[in-house]
Structure formats: C-alpha cells, structure tokens
C-alpha positions as CSV (number, residue, x, y, z in Angstrom):
1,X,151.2,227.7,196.6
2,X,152.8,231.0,195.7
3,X,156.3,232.5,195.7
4,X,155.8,233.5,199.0
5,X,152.4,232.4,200.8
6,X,152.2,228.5,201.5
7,X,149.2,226.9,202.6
8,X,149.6,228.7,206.1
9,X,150.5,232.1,204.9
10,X,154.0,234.1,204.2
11,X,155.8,232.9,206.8
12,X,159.7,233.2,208.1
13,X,162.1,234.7,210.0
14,X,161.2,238.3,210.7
15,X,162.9,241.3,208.7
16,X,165.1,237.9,207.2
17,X,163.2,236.7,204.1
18,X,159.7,238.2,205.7
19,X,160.4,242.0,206.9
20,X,158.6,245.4,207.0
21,X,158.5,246.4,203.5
22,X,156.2,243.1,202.9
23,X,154.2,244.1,205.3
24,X,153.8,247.3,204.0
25,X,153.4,246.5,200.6
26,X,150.8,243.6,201.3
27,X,148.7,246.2,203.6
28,X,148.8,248.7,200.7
29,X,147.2,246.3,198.0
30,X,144.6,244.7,200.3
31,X,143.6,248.1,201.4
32,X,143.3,249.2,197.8
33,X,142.0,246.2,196.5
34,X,139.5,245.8,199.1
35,X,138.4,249.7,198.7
36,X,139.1,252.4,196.1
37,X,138.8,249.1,193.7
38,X,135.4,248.2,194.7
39,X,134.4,252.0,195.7
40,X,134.0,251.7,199.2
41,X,136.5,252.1,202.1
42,X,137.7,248.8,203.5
43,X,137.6,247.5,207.0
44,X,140.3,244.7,207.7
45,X,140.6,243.3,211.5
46,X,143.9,242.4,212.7
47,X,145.2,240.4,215.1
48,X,148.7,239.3,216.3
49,X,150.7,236.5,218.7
50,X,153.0,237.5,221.2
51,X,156.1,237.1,219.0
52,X,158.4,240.2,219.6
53,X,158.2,241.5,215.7
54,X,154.4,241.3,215.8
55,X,154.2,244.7,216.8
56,X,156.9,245.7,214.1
57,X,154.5,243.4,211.3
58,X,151.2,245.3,212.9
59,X,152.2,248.5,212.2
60,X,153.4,247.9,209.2
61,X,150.5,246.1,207.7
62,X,148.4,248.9,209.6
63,X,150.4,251.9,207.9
64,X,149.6,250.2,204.7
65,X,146.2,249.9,205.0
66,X,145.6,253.3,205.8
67,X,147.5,255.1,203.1
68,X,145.7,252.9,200.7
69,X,142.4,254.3,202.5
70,X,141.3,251.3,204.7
71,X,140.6,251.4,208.3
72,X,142.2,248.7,210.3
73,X,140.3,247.5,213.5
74,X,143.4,246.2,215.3
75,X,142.4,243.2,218.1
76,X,145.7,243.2,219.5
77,X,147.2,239.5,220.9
78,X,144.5,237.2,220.1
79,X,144.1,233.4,218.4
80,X,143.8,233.1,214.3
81,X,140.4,231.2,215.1
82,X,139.1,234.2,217.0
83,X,139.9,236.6,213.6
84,X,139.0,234.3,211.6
85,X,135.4,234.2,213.4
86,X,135.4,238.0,213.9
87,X,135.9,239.1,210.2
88,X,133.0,236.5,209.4
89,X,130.6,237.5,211.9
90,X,131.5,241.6,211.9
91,X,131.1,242.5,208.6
92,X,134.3,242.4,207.6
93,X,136.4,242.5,204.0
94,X,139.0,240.6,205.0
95,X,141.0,240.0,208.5
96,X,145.1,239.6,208.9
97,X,146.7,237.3,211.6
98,X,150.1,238.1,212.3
99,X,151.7,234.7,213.6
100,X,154.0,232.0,212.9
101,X,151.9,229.2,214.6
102,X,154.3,226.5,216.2
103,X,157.6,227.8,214.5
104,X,159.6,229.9,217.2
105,X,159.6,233.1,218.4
106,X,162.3,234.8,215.4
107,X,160.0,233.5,212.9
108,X,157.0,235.6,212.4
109,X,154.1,234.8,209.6
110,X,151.3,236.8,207.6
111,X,147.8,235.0,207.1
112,X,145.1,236.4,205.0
113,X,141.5,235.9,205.7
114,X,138.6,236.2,203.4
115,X,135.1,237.7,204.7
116,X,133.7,234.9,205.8
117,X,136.5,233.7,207.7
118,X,138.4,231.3,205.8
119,X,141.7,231.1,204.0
120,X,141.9,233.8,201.4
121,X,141.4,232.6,197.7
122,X,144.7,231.9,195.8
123,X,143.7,234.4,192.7
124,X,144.0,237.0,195.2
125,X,147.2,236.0,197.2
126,X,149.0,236.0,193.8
127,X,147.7,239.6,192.9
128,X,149.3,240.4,196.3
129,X,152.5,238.4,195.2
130,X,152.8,240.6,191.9
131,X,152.1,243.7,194.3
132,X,154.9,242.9,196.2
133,X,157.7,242.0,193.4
134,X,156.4,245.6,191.6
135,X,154.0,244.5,189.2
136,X,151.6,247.4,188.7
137,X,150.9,250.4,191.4
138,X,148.2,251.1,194.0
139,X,147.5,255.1,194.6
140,X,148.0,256.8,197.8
141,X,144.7,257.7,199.7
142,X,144.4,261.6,200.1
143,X,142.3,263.9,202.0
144,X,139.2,262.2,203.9
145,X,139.7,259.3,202.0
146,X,142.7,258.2,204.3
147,X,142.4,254.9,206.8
148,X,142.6,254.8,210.3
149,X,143.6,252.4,213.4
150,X,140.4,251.5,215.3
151,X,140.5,249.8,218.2
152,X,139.5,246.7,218.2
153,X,139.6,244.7,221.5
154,X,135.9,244.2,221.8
155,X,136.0,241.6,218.9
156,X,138.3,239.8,221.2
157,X,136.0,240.2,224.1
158,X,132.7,238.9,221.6
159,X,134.9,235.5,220.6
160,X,135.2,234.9,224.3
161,X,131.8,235.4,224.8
162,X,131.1,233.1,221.6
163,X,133.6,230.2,223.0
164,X,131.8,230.6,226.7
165,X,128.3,230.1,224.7
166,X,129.3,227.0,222.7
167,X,129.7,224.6,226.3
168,X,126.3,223.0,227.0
169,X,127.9,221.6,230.1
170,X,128.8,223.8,233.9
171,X,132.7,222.4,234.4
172,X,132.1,222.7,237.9
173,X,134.9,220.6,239.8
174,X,136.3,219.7,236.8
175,X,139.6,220.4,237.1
176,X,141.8,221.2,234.3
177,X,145.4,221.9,233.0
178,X,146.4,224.6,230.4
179,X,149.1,225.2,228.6
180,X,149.0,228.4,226.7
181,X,152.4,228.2,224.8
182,X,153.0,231.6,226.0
183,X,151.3,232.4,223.4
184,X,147.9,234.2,221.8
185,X,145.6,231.9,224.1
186,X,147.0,233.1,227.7
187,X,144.4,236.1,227.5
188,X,141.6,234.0,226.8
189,X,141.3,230.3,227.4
190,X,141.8,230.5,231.1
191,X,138.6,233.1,231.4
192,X,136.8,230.4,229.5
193,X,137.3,227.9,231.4
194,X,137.1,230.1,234.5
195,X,133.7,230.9,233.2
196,X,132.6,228.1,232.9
197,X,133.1,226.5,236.3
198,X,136.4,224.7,235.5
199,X,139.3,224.5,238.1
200,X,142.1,225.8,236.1
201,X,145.7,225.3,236.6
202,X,147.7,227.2,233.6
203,X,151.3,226.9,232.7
204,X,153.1,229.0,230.0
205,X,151.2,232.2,230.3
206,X,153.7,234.7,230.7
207,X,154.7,236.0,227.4
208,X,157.8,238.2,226.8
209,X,158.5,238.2,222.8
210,X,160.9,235.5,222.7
211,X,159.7,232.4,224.6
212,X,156.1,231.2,222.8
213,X,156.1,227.9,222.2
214,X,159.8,227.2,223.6
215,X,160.0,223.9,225.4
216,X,155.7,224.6,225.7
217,X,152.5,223.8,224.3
218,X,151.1,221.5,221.9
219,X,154.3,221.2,220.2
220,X,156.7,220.1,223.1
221,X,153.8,218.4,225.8
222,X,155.8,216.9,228.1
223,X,155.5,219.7,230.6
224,X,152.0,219.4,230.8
225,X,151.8,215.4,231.2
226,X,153.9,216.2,233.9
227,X,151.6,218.8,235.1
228,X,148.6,217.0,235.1
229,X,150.1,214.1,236.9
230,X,151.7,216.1,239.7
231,X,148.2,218.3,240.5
232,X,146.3,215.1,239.9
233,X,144.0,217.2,237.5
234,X,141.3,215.6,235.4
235,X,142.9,216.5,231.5
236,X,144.8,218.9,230.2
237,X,145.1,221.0,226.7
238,X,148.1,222.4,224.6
239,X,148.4,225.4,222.6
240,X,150.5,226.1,220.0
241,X,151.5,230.1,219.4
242,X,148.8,231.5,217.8
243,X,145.8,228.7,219.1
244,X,144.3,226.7,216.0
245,X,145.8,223.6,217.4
246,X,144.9,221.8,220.4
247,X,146.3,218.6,222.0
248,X,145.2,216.5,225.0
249,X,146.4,215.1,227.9
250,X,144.5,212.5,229.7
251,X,144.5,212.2,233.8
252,X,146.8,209.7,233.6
253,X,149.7,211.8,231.5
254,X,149.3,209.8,228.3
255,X,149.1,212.5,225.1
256,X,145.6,212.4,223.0
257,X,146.5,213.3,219.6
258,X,144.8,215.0,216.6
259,X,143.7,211.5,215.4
260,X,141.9,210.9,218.8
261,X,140.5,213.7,219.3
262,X,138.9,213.3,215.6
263,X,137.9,209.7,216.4
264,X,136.5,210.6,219.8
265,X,134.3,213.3,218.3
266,X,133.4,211.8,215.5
267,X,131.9,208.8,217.5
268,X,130.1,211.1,219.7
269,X,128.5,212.5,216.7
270,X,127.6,209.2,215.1
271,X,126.1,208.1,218.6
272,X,123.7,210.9,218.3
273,X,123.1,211.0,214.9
274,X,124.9,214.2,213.7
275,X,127.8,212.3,212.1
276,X,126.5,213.7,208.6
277,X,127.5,211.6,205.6
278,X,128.8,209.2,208.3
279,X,132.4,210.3,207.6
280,X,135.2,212.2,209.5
281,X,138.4,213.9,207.2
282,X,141.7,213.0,208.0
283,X,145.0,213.9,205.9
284,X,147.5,211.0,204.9
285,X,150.2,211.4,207.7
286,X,146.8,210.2,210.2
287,X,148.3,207.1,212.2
288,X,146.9,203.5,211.2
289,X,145.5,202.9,214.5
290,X,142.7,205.7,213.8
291,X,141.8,203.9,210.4
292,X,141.6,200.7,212.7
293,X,139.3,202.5,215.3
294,X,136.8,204.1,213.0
295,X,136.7,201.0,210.9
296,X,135.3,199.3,214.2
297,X,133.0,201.9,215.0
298,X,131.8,201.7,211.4
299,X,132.7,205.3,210.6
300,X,134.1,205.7,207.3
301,X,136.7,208.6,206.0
302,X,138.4,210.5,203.8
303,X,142.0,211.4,203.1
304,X,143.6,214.8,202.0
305,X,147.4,216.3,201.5
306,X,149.1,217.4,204.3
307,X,147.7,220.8,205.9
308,X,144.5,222.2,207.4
309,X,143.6,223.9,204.2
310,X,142.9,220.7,202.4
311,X,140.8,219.2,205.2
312,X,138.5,222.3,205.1
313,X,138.3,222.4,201.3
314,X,137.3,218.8,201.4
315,X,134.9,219.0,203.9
316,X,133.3,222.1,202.2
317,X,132.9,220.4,199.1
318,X,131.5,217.2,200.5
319,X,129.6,218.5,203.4
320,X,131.3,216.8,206.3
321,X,131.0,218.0,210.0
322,X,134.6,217.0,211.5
323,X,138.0,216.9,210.4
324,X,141.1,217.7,211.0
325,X,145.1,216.4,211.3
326,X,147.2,214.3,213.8
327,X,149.0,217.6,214.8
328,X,145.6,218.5,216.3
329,X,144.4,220.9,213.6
330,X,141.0,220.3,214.1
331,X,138.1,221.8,212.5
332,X,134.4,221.8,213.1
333,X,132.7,223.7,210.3
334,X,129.4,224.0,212.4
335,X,130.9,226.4,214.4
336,X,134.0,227.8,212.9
337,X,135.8,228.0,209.4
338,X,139.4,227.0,210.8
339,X,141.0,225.0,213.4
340,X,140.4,226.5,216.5
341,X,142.6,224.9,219.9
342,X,140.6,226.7,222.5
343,X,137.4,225.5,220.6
344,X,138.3,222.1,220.5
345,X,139.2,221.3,224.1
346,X,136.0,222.9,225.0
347,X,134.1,219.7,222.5
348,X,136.1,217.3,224.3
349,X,135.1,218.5,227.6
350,X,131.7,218.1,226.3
351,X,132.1,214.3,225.4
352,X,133.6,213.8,228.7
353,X,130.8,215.2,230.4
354,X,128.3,213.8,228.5
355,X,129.4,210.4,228.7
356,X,130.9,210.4,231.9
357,X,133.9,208.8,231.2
358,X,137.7,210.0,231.8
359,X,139.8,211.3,228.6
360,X,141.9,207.7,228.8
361,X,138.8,205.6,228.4
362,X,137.4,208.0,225.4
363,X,141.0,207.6,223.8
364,X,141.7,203.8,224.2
365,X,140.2,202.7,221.1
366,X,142.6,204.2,219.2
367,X,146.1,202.2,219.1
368,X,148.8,203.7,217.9
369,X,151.0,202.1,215.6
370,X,154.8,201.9,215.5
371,X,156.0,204.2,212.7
372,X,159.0,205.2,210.9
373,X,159.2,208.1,208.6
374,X,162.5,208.7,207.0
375,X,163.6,211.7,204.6
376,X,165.2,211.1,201.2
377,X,167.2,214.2,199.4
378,X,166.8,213.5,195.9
379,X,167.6,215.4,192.9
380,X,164.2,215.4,191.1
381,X,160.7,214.1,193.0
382,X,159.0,214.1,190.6
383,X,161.4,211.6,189.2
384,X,162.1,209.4,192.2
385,X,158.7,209.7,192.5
386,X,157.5,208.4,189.2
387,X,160.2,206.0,188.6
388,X,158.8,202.1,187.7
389,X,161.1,200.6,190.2
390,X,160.0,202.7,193.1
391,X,156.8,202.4,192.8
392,X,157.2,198.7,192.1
393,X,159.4,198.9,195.7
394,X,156.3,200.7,197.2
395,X,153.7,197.9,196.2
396,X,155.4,195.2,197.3
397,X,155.5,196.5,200.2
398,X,151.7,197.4,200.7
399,X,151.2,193.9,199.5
400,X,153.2,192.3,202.4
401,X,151.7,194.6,205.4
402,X,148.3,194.2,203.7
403,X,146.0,195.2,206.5
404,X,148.6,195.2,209.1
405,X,149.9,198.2,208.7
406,X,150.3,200.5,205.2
407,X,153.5,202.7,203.1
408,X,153.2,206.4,202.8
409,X,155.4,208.1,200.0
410,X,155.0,211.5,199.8
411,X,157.0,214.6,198.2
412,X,157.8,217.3,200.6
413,X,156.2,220.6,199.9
414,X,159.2,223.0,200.5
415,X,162.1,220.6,200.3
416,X,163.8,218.7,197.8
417,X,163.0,215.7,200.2
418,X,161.0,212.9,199.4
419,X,159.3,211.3,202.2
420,X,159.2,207.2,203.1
421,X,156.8,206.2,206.1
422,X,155.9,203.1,207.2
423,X,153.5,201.7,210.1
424,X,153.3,198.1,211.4
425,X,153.1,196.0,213.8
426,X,156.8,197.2,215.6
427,X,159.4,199.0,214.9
428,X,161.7,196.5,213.2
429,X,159.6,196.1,210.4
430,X,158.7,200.0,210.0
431,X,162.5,199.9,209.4
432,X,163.4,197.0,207.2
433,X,160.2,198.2,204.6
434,X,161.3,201.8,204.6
435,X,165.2,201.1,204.3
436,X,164.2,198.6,201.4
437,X,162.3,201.8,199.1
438,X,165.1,203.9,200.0
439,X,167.4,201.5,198.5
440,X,165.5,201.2,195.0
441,X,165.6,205.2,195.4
442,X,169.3,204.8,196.1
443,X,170.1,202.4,192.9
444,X,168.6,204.0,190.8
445,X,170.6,207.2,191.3
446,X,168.1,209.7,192.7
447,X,170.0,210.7,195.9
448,X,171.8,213.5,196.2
C-alpha cells in the first residue's frame, strides 16, 4: 500500500484528507501517462455512487483528464463491477470509480482500474502518488490535442444487458427482496431482476447524497430480514454503496454470509464438475464453520490477507474459479475481474433454481461458530507480534481448541491495533483464550 491508495483505493472524507486538488492532480497524470506518454490520446470511463461529493470528485478527475489530453467517457451513477467490466470489454486504458464502498456518505474514495478491468498495478499508483506530492510535471494539452467528456451511459446500459445474459434460469414467480443501499445499484439491479421474470420488492432506492448505506444494505441487514419476512418473499440481497458486495437473506430472515455464499457455490460447482483445482479462496477472517462445511463436502481451500485484492491475485495465480470474503466480496473470475453484488445474487438464484431448494436449506451446512475478536493498541506490531511469549500464548492456544475451533492474530493494516480472534465452541471460551493472549501482550509491556 501507498501513502494514499490502500488496497481499495484513496479513500476518506471528501475535501478532508481526499479533496478536489487530488482529483485533479490524479486525472492529470493518468491522462498523460496514459496518452502523450504512449503517443496516443487516452480514453478512461468513469463512473460514480450517489455520494453527494461524487459530482465534485467527477469533475474534477474529468477536468484533469482533459487538460492532460484524454477523453473521459463518463457512465454517470453506476456499480465498480460494471466499470470495471466496461473498461475490459470497451477498449479502454484504464476506468476510475468514484466511491467509498460501505463507508458513509461524507467519505468519498478514488479507485483505479487497469484495461482489463482489474485493480491498477502498484508501480503505477505510486507514480500517481509522486504526481500528487509534486514529484515531476505533466504538460498541459493544447490545441486539438485537448480531451473531452463523452457521454457514457450506454456502457451502463451494455453491463445490464451483460448481467440479464449471464441467468440461465426465467425467475418467474420468484419473488425477491432488494436492498439497494441507496446506492449505485438502485438504477440497475431491479431492471435485472425485472427482466428476468423476478417479483421484485426493493427497499433503499431513493438516493439523495447523504443517506447511502445509512441504517441500509449489506452493511446494516436487518431492514431487509425484516422485509423479507413481512412480504413473505422467497430471498433477499444487500448492497453496499457502490455494489461489489452482496449478502443474502433467506425466506425465513436468517442472513447468508460471504462464507455461504462461497460454500454454496462452490459445491454447486464441484457437483457439476467445474470446481477447477477443486478449491474455493477464502481470506483468514472466514468463519470456522465454512472450513468445517467444505471439509465435509471434500472441497479444499486457500487462505489470503484481508481484502478482495488478495483473493483475486490468488486465484489468478493459481487458477481458481471462486473466491471471495465473509463481508460478501465475492468474485467469479469466469465472468468478471472483481466482486460484483448484483452478479452474485443473480449465481445464487441460479443454485436455487437449479436445485430446487430454498436459500435456508442451501445455507444449513455451514454453522457458524461463536467468535470473539478483540483489538489491542500496542506500541510496535511488529514487536507484539514477534515477541517469544506471544506467540508461545498463541500456540497454546491452538493446541487446546485443536480442531474445535482455531486463534487468529493479525496486525491491522491502518491502525496501530493488533488484532486477537478466537472461534469455538461458545462464547465463554472465545473469551477466556483471547483475554489470556492479551494478557502475555499486556505483561510484556506492548500496550499503549
């Protein structure tokens, strides 16, 4: 990670420690970099959430672009997965999405996209970084050679014409619950479903700048358990802001997680055979229970670092077909390069439908386990971390849970905060294991 992009971008709270100028300054090297560098003009797409500073952020970005000589096809509010499959499948140099995911609406977020859809490359982000603290300078565009704004909105139009495609199944009389986060998704997941036979009921899909994702979406579910319930519908989806994420809810109000959703798929896929390497990608904060589950099914698995971006580089590298995290990031690189919400309840309509089971019968395999995570402020990870003691606090635990449960210690990324989870059979013991590391950390003088 850089000084300002983390593994989801440059993200925080708009025209705080993320304004204008950055925006500006970030359009004006990717425009140059993209173009006069390489002797062409670029073409970047854009797209944006319905956060009230994403106009501000699209401008800005778009200004920059064009005095650097690049023409910006702008796809107004739209998902990340749907510019992210736009700039792959349109020819494009690279594509911007101008969100902040989950976080609410004052924060606001800049993600860079390669050509072929994927994260951008961290050589390039930290030419960008210099760009931004001054290192070096980018000429204006003069003349002809100065960008434009093209409208855009037909890319948007093509990924919901791509998303309708991907069903194999009509959703006629199926109905279902949608709850858009007020959010990117509320111009396109219901016409998908609509489309595609589906009885939809939406929630949250009346964006006004300040309330995406508050007290909605995948990130705050319990409005749409309630839904679902109350309608008597037959499942229901969550959103988060900008729609990469997706979470479940089965008829009977329970939440399906990320970790479901992965196991459910990734026995569907073994079942027919397309479970290539016979493994599903999970990061380390997945939940015991889905270890448990895909053990049983004889599925085996990997394990990343927290965040999206490790699960796709993983699965890249080793060829896998599913993958994804508990927060319902959940990739399938057959069909897309990034986590993609709308995508992803649209695959678990298909197992649904294909098996001909309810979403509570396709999730009961996987049994959650009691967990407690606790957060340590320490004055050096690395130290508390690395010190004999603690990690001689760790093992023992591990030892007595064996394969009854298991002892995550993990360093935060953007904290000083070192992390202590523990699952197990209840609650009590989650406790008494992770209370006994943080005393070691305690003794041996690594709190704050």
């Amino acid at each position: 990670m850089g000084k300002y992009f983390g593994t989801d971008g440059f993200r925080g709270e708009a025209n705080k420690n993320l304004n204008y100028e950055h925006a500006v300054k970030i359009g004006r090297y990717l425009g140059w970099y993209y173009g006069a560098r390489l002797g062409k003009k670029a073409k970047v797409v854009i797209g944006k959430d319905t956060r009230r500073s994403s106009y501000m952020f699209e401008y800005a970005l778009c200004t920059g672009l064009m005095a650097s000589g690049a023409d910006a096809y702008i796809m107004h509010v739209t998902t990340t997965p749907s510019v992210s499959y736009i700039a792959r499948v349109d020819d494009f140099d690279c594509g911007i999405m101008i969100s902040a995911s989950h976080n609410p609406y004052y924060d606001n977020g800049i993600k860079l996209l390669n050509s072929h859809g994927e994260k951008m490359d961290e050589e390039t982000i930290l030419k960008v970084e210099d760009y931004i603290d001054g290192v070096g300078e980018v000429p204006l565009a003069e003349r002809e050679n100065i960008g434009r704004t093209v409208d855009y909105e037909a890319g948007r139009n093509r990924y919901i014409g791509y998303l309708i495609s991907m069903s194999k199944y009509s959703f006629k009389d199926k109905k279902v619950g949608l709850d858009c986060a007020n959010g990117a998704s509320w111009m396109i997941a219901k016409g998908v479903f609509d489309a595609l036979g589906a009885k939809t009921y939406v929630i949250n899909n009346e964006p006004d700048g300040t309330n995406i994702n508050t007290d909605c979406g995948s990130t705050h579910i319990d409005g749409l358990r309630r839904f679902v319930v109350e309608k008597g519908l037959d499942v229901g989806f969550a959103f988060d802001g900008d729609a990469d994420r997706c979470l479940c809810v089965d008829e009977k109000g329970n939440v399906v997680t990320g970790d479901h959703i992965i196991y459910i798929y990734g026995l569907y896929m073994k079942e027919r055979g397309k479970l290539l390497n016979n493994k599903v990608v999970t990061t380390v904060m997945s939940n015991f229970g889905l270890y448990k589950a895909l053990d049983a099914a004889g599925i085996e698995y990997e394990k990343t670092k927290v965040g999206d971006k490790y699960v796709y580089e993983n699965m890249v590298k080793n060829g896998h077909r599913i993958g994804g995290e508990q927060s319902g990031h959940i990739i399938f690189t057959k069909y897309a390069t990034t986590g993609d919400g709308i995508l992803t309840s649209l695959k678990m309509m298909e197992v649904m439908l294909a098996k001909g089971k309810p979403m509570s019968e396709l999730a009961k395999p996987v049994v959650f386990y009691p967990q407690v995570l606790k957060n340590v402020r320490v004055k050096s990870k690395p130290d508390a971390q690395n010190d004999p003691d603690v990690q001689a606090a760790v093992k023992k635990v591990a030892d007595d849970l064996g394969d009854t449960g298991r002892i995550l210690v993990r360093e935060s990324g953007t904290e000083p905060v070192i992390r202590v989870m523990v699952e197990a059979d209840t609650k009590e013991i989650c406790e008494k294991y992770v209370d006994s590391v943080i005393e070691v950390i305690r003794a041996k003088g690594h709190m704050e």
